[in-house]
N, C-alpha and C positions, 0 to 999 in steps of 0.2 A: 527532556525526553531523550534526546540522542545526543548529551553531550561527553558519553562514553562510548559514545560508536563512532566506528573510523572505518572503512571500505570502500567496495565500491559493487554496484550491479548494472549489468548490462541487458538492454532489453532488445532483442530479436525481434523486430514485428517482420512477421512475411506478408507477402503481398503473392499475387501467383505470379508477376516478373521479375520481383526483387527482393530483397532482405535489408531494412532499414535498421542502423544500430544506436541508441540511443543511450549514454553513461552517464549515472549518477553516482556521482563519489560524493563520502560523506565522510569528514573529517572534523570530529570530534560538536559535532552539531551543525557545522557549517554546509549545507547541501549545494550542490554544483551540478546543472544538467548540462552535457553536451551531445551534438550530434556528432553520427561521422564514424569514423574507423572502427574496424572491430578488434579496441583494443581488451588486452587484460582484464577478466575484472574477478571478485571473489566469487561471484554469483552471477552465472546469466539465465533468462528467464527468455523463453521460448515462445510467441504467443501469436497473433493475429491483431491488426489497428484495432478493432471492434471491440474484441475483451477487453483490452489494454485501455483503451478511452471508457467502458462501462466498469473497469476497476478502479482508474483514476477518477471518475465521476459520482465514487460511492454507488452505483448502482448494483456491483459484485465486491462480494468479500474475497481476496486473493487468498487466504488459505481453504476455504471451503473448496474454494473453485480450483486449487491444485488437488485436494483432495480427489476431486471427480473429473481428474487428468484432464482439463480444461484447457493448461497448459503444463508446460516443463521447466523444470530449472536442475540447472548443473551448479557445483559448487556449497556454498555454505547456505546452509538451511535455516539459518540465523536470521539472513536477510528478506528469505518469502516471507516468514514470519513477522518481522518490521514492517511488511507495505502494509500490514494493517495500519499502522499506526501512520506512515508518509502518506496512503491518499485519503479522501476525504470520504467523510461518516455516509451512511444512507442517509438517501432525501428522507425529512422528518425526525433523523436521528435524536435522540437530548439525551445530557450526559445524567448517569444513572442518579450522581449527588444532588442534578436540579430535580427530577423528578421525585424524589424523597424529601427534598427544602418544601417541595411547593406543596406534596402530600401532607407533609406539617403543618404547614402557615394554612393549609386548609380546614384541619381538623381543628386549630387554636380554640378554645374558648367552647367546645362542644366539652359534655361530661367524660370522661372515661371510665 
């Protein structure tokens, strides 16, 4: 899935007494989280602890939730678009091909 992606995003979580910076570079599928500096990145994303752990948690989708200026991001647009795919699905989630296998193997053997 990202072993043609190579960058990196920065994530801004504010707090009301400080600004936590967290970098994820991704190199050619190899993913690296660091804390710490607020270095360079292709993409920083703006947000609050709360969003950011209910996005990383599957419980928010990151592009809807930009959509409705939830939060912000600077830089390449490529990258909000990706966190679909780096955090994890909604609770319940199933991928669209098991829910068609299983829709099959249910109907087997009924007439059509």
């Amino acid at each position: 899935m990202l072993r043609q992606v190579s960058g990196s995003v920065r994530f801004d979580l504010h707090y009301p007494d400080r600004v936590d910076h967290w970098l994820v570079t991704i190199d050619r599928g190899l993913i690296e989280v660091s804390r710490g500096g607020a270095d360079d990145a292709d993409t920083v994303i703006y947000t609050d602890e709360a969003l950011f752990l209910r996005m990383a948690h599957g419980d928010v989708k990151p592009l809807p939730a930009w959509l409705r200026n939830d939060f912000t991001a600077d830089g390449e647009f490529r990258f909000v678009i990706m966190l679909e795919r780096l955090f994890a699905p909604p609770p319940g989630a199933r991928h669209p091909r098991t829910v068609a296998s299983n829709r099959r193997s249910a109907t087997d053997g009924e007439p059509r």
